[in-house]
SEPA-394955 format. One record per atom (N, C-alpha, C): residue number from 1; residue in three letters; x, y, z. Coordinates in steps of 0.05 Angstrom, whole numbers, plus 5000, padded with zeros to 4 digits. Example, Ala and Ser with C-alpha at 12.3 -4.5 7.8 and 13.67 -1.06 7.14 Angstrom:
# SEPA-394955
pt i: 1, aa: ALA, east: 5264, north: 4886, up: 5156;
pt i: 1, aa: ALA, east: 5246, north: 4910, up: 5156;
pt i: 1, aa: ALA, east: 5264, north: 4934, up: 5156;
pt i: 2, aa: SER, east: 5257, north: 4955, up: 5142;
pt i: 2, aa: SER, east: 5273, north: 4979, up: 5143;
pt i: 2, aa: SER, east: 5258, north: 5001, up: 5157;
# end
This chain:
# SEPA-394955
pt i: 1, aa: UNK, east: 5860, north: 4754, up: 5037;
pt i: 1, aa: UNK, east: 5835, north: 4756, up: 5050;
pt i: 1, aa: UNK, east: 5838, north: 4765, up: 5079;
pt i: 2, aa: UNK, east: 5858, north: 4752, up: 5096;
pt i: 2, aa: UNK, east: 5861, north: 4757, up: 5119;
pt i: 2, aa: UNK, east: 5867, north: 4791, up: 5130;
pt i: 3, aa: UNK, east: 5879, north: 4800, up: 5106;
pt i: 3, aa: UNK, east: 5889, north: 4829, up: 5104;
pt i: 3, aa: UNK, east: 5864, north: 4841, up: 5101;
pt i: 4, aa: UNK, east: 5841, north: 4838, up: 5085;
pt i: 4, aa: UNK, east: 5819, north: 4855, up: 5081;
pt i: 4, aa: UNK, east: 5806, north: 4850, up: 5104;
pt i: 5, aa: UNK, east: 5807, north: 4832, up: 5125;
pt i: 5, aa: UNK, east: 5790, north: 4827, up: 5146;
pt i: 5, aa: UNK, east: 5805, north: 4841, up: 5167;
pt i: 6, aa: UNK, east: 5826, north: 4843, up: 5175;
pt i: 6, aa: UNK, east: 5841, north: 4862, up: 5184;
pt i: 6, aa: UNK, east: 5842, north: 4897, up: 5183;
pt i: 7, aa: UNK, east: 5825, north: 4897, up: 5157;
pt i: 7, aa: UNK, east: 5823, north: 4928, up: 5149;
pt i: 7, aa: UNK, east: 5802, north: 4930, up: 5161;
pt i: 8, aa: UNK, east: 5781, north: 4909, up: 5160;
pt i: 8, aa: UNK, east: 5756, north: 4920, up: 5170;
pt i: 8, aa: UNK, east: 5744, north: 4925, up: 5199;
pt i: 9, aa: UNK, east: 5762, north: 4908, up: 5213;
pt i: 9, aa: UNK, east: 5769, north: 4908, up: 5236;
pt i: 9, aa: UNK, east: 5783, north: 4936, up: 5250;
pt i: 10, aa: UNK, east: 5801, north: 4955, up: 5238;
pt i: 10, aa: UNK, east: 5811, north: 4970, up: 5235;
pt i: 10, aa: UNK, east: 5798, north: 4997, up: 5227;
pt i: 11, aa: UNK, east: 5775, north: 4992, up: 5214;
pt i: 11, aa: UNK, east: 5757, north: 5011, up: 5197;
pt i: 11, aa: UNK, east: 5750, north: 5036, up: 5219;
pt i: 12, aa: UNK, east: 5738, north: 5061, up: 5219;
pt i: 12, aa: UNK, east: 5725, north: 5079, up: 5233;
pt i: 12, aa: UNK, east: 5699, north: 5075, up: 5231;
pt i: 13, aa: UNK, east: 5687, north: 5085, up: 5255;
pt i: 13, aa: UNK, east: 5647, north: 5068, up: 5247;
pt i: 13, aa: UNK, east: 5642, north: 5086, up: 5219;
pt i: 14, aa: UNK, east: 5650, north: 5112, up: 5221;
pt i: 14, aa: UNK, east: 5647, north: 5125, up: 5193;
pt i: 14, aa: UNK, east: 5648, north: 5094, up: 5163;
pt i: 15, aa: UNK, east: 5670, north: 5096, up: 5165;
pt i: 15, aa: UNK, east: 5685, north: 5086, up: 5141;
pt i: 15, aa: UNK, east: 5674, north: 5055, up: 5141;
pt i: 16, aa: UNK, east: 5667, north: 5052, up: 5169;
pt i: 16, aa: UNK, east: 5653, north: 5018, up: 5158;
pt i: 16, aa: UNK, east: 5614, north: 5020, up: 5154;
pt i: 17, aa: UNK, east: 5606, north: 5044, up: 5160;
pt i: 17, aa: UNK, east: 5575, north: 5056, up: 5152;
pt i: 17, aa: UNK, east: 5580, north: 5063, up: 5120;
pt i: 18, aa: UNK, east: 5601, north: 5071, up: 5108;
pt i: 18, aa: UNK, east: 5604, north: 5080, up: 5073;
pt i: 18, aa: UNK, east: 5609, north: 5061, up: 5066;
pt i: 19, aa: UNK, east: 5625, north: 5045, up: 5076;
pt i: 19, aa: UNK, east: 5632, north: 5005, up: 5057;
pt i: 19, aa: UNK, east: 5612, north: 4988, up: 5065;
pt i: 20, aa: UNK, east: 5601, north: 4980, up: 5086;
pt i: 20, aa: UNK, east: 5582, north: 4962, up: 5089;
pt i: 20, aa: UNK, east: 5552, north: 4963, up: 5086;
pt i: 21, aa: UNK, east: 5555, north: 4984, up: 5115;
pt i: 21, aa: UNK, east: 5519, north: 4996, up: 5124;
pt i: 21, aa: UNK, east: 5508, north: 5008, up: 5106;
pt i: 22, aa: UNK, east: 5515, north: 5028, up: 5085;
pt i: 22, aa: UNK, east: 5503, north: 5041, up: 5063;
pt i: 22, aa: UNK, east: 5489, north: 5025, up: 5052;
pt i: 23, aa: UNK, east: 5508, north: 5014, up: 5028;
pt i: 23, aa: UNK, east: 5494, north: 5002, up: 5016;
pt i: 23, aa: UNK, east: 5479, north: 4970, up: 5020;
pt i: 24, aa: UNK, east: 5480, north: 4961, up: 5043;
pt i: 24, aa: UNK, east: 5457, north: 4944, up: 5047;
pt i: 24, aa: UNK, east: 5430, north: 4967, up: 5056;
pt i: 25, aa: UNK, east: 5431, north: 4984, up: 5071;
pt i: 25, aa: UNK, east: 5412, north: 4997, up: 5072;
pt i: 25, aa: UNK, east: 5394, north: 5007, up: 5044;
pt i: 26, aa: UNK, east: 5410, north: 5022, up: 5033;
pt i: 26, aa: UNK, east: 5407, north: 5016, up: 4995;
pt i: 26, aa: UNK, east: 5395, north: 5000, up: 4987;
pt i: 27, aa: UNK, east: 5404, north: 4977, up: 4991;
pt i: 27, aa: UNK, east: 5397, north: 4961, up: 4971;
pt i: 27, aa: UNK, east: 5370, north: 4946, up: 4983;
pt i: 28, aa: UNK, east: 5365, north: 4947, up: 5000;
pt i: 28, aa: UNK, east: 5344, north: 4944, up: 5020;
pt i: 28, aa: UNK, east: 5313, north: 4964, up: 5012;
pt i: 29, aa: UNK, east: 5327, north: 4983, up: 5011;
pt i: 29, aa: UNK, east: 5303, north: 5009, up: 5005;
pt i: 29, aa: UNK, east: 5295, north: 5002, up: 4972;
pt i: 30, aa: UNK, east: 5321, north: 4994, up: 4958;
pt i: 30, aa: UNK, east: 5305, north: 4984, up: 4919;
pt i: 30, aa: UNK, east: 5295, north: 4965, up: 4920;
pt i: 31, aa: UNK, east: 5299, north: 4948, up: 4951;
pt i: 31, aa: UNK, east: 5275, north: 4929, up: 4937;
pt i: 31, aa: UNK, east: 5254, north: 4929, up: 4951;
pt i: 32, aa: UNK, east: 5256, north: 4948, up: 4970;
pt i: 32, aa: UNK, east: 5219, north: 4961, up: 4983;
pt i: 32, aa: UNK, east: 5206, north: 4976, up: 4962;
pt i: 33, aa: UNK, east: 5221, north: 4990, up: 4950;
pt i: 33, aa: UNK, east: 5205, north: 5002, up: 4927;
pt i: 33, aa: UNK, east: 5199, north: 4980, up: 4898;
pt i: 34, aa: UNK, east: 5211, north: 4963, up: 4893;
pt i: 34, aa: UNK, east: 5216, north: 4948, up: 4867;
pt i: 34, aa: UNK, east: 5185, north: 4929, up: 4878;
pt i: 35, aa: UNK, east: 5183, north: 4927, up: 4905;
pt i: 35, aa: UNK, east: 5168, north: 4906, up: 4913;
pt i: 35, aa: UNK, east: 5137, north: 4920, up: 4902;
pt i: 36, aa: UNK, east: 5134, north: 4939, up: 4912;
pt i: 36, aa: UNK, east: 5113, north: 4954, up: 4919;
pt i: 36, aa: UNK, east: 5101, north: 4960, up: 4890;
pt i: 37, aa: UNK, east: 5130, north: 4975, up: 4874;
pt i: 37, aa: UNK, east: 5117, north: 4982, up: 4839;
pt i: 37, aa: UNK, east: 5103, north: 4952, up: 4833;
pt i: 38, aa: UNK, east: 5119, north: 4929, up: 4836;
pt i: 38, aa: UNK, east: 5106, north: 4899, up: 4829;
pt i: 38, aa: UNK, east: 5083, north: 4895, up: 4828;
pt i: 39, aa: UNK, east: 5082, north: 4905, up: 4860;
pt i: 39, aa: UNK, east: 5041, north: 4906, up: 4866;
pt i: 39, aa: UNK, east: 5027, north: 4919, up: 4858;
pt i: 40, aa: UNK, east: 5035, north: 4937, up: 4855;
pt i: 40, aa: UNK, east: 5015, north: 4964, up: 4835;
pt i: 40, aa: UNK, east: 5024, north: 4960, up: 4804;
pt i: 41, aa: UNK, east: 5038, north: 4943, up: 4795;
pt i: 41, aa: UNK, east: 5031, north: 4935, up: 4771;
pt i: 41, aa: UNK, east: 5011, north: 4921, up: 4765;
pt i: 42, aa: UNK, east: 5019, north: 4894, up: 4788;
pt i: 42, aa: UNK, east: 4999, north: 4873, up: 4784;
pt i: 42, aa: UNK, east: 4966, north: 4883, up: 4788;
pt i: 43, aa: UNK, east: 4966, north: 4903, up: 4800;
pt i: 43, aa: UNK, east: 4934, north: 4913, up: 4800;
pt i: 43, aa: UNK, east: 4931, north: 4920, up: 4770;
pt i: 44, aa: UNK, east: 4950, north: 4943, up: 4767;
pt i: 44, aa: UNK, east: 4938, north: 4964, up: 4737;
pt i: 44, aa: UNK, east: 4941, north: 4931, up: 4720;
pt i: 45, aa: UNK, east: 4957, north: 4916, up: 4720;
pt i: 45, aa: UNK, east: 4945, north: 4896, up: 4700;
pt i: 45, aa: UNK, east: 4926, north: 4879, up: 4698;
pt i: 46, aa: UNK, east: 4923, north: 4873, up: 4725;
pt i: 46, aa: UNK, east: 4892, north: 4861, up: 4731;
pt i: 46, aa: UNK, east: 4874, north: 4875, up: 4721;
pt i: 47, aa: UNK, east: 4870, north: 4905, up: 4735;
pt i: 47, aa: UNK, east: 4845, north: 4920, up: 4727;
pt i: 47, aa: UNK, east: 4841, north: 4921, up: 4690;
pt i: 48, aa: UNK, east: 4860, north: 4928, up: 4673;
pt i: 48, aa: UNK, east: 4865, north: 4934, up: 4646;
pt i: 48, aa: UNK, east: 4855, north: 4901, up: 4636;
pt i: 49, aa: UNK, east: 4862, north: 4880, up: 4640;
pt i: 49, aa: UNK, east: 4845, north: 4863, up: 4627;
pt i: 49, aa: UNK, east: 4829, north: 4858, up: 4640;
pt i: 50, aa: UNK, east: 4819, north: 4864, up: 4655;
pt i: 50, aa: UNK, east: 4784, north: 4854, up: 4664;
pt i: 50, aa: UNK, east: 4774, north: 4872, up: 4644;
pt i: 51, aa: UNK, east: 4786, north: 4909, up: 4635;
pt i: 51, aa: UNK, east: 4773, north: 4918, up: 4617;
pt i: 51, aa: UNK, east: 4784, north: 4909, up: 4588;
pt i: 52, aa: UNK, east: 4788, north: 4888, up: 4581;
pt i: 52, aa: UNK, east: 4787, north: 4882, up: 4558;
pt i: 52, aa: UNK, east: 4815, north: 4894, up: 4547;
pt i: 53, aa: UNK, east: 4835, north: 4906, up: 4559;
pt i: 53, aa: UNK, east: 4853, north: 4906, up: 4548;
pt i: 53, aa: UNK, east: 4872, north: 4886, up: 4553;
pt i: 54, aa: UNK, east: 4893, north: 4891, up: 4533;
pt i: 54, aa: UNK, east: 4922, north: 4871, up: 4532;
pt i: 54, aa: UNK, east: 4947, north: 4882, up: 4539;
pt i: 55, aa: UNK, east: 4958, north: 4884, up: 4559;
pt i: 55, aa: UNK, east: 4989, north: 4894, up: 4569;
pt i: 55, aa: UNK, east: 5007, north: 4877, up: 4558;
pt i: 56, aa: UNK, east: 5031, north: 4888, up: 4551;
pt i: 56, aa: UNK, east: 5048, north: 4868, up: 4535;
pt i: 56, aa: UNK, east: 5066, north: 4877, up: 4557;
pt i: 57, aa: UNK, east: 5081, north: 4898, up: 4570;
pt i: 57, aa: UNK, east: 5103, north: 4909, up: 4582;
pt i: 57, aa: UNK, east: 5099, north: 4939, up: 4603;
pt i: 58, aa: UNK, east: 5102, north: 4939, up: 4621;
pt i: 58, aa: UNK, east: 5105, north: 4969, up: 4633;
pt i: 58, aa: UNK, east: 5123, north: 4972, up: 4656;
pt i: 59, aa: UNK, east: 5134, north: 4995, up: 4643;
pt i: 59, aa: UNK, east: 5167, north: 5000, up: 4664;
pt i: 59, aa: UNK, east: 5143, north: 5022, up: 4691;
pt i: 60, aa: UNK, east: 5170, north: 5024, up: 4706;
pt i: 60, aa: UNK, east: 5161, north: 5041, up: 4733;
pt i: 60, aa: UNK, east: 5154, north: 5059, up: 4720;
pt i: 61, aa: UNK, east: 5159, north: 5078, up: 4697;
pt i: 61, aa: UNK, east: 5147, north: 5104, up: 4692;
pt i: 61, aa: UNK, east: 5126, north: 5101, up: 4686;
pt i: 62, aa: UNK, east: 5113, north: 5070, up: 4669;
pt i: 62, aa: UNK, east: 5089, north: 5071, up: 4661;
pt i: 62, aa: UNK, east: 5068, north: 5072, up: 4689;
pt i: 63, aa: UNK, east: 5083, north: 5043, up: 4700;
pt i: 63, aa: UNK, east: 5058, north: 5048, up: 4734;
pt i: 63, aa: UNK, east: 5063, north: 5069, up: 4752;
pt i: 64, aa: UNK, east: 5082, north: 5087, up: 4751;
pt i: 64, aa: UNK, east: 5071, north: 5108, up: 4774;
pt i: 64, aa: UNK, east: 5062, north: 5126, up: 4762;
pt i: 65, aa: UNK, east: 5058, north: 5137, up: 4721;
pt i: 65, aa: UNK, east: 5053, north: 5150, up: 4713;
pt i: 65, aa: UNK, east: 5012, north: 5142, up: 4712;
pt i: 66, aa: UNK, east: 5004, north: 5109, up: 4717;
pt i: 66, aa: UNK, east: 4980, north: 5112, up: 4713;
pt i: 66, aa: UNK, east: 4963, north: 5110, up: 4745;
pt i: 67, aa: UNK, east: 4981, north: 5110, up: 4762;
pt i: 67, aa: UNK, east: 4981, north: 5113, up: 4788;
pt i: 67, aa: UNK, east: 4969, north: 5134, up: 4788;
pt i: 68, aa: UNK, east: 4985, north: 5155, up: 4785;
pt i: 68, aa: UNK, east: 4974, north: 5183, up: 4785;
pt i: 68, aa: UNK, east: 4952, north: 5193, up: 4775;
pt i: 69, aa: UNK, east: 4956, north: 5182, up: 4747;
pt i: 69, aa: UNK, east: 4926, north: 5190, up: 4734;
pt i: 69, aa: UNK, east: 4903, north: 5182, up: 4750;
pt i: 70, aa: UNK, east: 4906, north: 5154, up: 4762;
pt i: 70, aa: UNK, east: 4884, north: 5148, up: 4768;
pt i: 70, aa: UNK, east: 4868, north: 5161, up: 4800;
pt i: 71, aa: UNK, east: 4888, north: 5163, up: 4816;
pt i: 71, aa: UNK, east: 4890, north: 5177, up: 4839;
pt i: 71, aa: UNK, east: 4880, north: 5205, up: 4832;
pt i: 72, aa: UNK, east: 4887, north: 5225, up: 4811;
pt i: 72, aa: UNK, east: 4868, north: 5246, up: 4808;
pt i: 72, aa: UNK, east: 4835, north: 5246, up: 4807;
pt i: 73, aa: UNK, east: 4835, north: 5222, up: 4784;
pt i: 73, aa: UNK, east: 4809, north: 5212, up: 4781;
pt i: 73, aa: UNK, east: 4795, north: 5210, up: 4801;
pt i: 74, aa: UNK, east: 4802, north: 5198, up: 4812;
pt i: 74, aa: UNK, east: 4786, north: 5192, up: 4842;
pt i: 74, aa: UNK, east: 4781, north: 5223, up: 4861;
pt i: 75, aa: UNK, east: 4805, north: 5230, up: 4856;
pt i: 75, aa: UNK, east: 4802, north: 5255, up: 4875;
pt i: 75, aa: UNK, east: 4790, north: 5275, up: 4862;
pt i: 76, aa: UNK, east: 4777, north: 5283, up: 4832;
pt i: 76, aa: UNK, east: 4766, north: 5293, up: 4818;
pt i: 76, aa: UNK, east: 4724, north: 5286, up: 4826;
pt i: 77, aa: UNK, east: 4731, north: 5256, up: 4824;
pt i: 77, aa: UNK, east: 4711, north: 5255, up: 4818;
pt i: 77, aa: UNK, east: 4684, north: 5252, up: 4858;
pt i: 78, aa: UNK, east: 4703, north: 5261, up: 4886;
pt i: 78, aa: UNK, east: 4703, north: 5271, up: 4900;
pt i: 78, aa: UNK, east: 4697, north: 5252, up: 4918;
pt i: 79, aa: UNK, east: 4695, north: 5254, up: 4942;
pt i: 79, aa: UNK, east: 4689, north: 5229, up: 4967;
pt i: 79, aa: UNK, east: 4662, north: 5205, up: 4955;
pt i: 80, aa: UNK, east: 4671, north: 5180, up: 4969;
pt i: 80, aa: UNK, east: 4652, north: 5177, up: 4966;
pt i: 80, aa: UNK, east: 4625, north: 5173, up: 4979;
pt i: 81, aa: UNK, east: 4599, north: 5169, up: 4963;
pt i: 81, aa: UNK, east: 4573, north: 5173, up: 4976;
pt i: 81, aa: UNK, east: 4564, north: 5152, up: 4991;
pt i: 82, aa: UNK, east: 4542, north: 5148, up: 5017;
pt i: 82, aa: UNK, east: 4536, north: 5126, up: 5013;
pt i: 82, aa: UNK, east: 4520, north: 5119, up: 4992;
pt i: 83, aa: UNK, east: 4517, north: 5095, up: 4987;
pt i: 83, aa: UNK, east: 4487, north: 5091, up: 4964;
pt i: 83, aa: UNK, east: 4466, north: 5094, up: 4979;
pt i: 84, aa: UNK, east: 4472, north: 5081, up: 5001;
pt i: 84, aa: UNK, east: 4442, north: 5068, up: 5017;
pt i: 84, aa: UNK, east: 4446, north: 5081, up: 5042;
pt i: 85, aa: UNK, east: 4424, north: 5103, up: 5051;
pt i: 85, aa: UNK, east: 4424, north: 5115, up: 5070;
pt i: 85, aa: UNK, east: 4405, north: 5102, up: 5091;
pt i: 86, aa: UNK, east: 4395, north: 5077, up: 5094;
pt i: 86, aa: UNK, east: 4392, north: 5051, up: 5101;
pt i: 86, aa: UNK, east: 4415, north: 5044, up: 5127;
pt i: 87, aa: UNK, east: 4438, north: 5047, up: 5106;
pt i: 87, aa: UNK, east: 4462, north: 5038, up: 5123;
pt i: 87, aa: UNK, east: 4475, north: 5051, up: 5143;
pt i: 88, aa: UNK, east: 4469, north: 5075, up: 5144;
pt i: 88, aa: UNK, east: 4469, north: 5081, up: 5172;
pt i: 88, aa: UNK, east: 4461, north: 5080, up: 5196;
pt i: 89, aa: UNK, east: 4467, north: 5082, up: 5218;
pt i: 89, aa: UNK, east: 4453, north: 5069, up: 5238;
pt i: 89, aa: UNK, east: 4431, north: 5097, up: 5259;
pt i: 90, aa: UNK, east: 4406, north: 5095, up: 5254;
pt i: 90, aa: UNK, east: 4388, north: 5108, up: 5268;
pt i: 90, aa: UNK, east: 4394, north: 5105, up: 5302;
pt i: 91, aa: UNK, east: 4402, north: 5123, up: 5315;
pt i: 91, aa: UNK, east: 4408, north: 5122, up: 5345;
pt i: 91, aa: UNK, east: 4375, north: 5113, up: 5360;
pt i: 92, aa: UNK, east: 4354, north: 5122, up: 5344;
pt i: 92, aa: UNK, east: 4331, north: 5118, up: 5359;
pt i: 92, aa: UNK, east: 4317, north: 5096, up: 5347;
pt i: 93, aa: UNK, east: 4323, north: 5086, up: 5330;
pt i: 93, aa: UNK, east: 4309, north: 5055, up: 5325;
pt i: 93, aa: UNK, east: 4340, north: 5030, up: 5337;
pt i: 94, aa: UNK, east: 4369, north: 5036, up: 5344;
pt i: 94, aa: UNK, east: 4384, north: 5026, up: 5349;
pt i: 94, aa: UNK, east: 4370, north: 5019, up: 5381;
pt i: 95, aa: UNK, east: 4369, north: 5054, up: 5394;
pt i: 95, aa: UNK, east: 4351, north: 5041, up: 5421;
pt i: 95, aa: UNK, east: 4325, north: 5027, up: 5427;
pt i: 96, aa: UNK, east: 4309, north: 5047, up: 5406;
pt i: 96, aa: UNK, east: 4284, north: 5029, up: 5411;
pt i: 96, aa: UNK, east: 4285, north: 4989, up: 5400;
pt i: 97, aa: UNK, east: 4310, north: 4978, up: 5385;
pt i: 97, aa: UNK, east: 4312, north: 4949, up: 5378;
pt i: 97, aa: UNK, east: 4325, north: 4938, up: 5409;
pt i: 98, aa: UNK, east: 4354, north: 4948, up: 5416;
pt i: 98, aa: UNK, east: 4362, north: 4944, up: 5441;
pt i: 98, aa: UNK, east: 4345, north: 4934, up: 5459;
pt i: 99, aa: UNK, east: 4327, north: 4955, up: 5475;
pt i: 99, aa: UNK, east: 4303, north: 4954, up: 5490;
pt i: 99, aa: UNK, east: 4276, north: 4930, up: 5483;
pt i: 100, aa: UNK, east: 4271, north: 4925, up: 5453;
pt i: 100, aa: UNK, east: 4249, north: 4908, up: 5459;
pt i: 100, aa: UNK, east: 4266, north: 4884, up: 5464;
pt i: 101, aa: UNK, east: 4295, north: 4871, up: 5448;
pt i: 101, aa: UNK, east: 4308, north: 4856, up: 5459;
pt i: 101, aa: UNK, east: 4304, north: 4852, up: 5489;
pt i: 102, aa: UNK, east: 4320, north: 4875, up: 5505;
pt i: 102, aa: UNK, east: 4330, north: 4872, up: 5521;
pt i: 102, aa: UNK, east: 4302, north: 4855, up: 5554;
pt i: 103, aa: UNK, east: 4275, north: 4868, up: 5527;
pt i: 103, aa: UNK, east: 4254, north: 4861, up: 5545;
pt i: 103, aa: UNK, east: 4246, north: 4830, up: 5547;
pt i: 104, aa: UNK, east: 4248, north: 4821, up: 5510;
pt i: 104, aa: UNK, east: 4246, north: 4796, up: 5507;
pt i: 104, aa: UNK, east: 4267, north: 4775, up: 5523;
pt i: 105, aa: UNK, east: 4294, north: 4782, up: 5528;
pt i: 105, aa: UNK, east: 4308, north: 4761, up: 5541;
pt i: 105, aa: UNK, east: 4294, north: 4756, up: 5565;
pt i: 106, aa: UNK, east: 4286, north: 4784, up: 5580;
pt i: 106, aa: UNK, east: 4285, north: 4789, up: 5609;
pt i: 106, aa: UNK, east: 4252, north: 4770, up: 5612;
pt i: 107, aa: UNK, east: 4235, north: 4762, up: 5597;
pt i: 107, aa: UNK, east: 4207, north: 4749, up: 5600;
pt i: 107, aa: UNK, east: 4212, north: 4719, up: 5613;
# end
């Protein structure tokens, strides 16, 4: 053991970035991604049984394959609208509310 700690000690930053630093960096990045497919499983399986279906199993090809589908969908079916054009805010009834406020505090 003392001899392998000796090598490493010894190492070039090269040679200790290809034995050490790599692959924790590596292995770091599979599980940013492993994390992430997780969560976008757990949606597509959430969403699929609220519609009445049953998932038994799905690998990463299945969730980034319905990822995509669904992300077209959306981008197919184009921005979205408001419903309620309500919800926007009128600049001239925003001032004219401001103002009778601003009259009522001032009485």
């Amino acid at each position: 053991m003392a001899i392998e700690g000796h090598n490493l000690n010894n190492m070039s930053k090269t040679q200790h970035y290809r034995k050490v630093t790599k692959p924790l960096l590596e292995r770091k990045r599979r599980a940013r991604m492993n994390h992430y497919l997780d969560e976008l499983k757990d949606l597509i399986v959430e969403t699929m049984e609220a519609q009445g279906e049953h998932v038994t199993k799905l690998e990463k090809a299945d969730i980034l394959e319905m990822t995509v589908s669904y992300l077209k969908t959306k981008k197919q079916s184009g921005p979205p609208t408001s419903s309620n054009s309500s919800d926007q805010v009128n600049p001239e009834k925003f001032r004219a509310g401001y103002t009778q406020a601003a009259y009522e505090v001032s009485k």
